[in-house]
N, C-alpha and C positions, 0 to 999 in steps of 0.2 A: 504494500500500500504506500501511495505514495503518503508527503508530510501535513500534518494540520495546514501548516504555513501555504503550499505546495494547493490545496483545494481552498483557500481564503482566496488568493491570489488568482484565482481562473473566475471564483465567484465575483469577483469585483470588476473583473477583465467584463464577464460577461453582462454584469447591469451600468460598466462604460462604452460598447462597444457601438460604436456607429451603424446605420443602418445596414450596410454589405457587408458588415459582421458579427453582426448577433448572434444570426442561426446559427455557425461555424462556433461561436464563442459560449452559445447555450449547451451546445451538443458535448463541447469540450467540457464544460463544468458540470453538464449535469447528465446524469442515467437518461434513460429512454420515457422513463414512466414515473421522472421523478415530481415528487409533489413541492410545492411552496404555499402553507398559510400564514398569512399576518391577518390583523384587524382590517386590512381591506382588501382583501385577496383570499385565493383561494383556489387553486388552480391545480394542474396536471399535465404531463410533459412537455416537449418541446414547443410544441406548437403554442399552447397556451404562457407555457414562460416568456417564448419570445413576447407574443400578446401583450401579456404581462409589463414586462421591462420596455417593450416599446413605449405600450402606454404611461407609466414614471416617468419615461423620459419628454414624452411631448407636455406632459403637464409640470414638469419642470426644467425646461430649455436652456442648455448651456450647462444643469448641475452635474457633477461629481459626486460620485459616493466615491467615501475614503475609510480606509480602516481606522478604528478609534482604538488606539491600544495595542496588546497585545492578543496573540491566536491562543487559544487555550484547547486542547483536548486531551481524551482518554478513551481509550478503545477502538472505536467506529464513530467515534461522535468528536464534534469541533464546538466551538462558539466562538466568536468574535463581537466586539460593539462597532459601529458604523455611523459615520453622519455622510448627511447629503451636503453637499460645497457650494452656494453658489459661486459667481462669475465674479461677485464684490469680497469672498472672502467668505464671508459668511454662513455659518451652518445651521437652517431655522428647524433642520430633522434631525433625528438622531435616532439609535432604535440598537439592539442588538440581536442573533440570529442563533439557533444553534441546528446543527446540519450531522444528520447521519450520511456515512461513507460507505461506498460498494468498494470489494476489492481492488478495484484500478483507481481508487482514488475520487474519482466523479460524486458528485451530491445525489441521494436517493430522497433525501428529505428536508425541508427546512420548514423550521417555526420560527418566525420572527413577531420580535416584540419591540413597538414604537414607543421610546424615552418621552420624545420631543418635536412635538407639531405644533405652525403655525394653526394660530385663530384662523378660523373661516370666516 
């Protein structure tokens, strides 16, 4: 299996990846049939994570996610905290995840939990 470090790092790759690299970038970070729930999602493979991470991304144009801290795991399972970047510097999201691993390293599952959102 690859490292904690090693599937943070493809997970992040994949909710920055530009539009002609998503899929390639989803496919790399995550299983076939892997799941992601947060409080506003709730999805299932590829198809739908790209969905997914597209959609984040058109409703917030220009941001970054970044790692917040350090990778932490034990067994099959990771966790990392996360904020969203904007373009001014500024981080109005924040949220931490934790992510069970398939043998090769790829995400099968992730539950994410939001710190930090703007008012509506």
């Amino acid at each position: 299996m690859t490292t904690y470090d090693d599937a943070a790092q493809r997970y992040f790759a994949a909710w920055n990846a530009g539009p002609g690299e998503l899929e390639k970038a989803v496919a790399a970070a995550f299983t076939e049939d892997a799941t992601y729930t947060d409080p506003l999602a709730d999805v299932r493979g590829h198809e739908q994570l790209t969905a997914a991470i597209a959609g984040a991304q058109e409703q917030f144009p220009g941001f970054v996610f970044r790692l917040l801290g350090a990778v932490d795991g034990h067994h099959a399972l990771v966790r990392f905290g996360w904020e969203l970047v904007a373009p001014d510097g500024s981080a109005p999201v924040a949220g931490f995840d934790v992510a069970a691993l398939a043998e090769d390293g790829r995400i099968t599952s992730v539950s994410g939990f939001l710190d930090r959102v703007p008012a509506v």
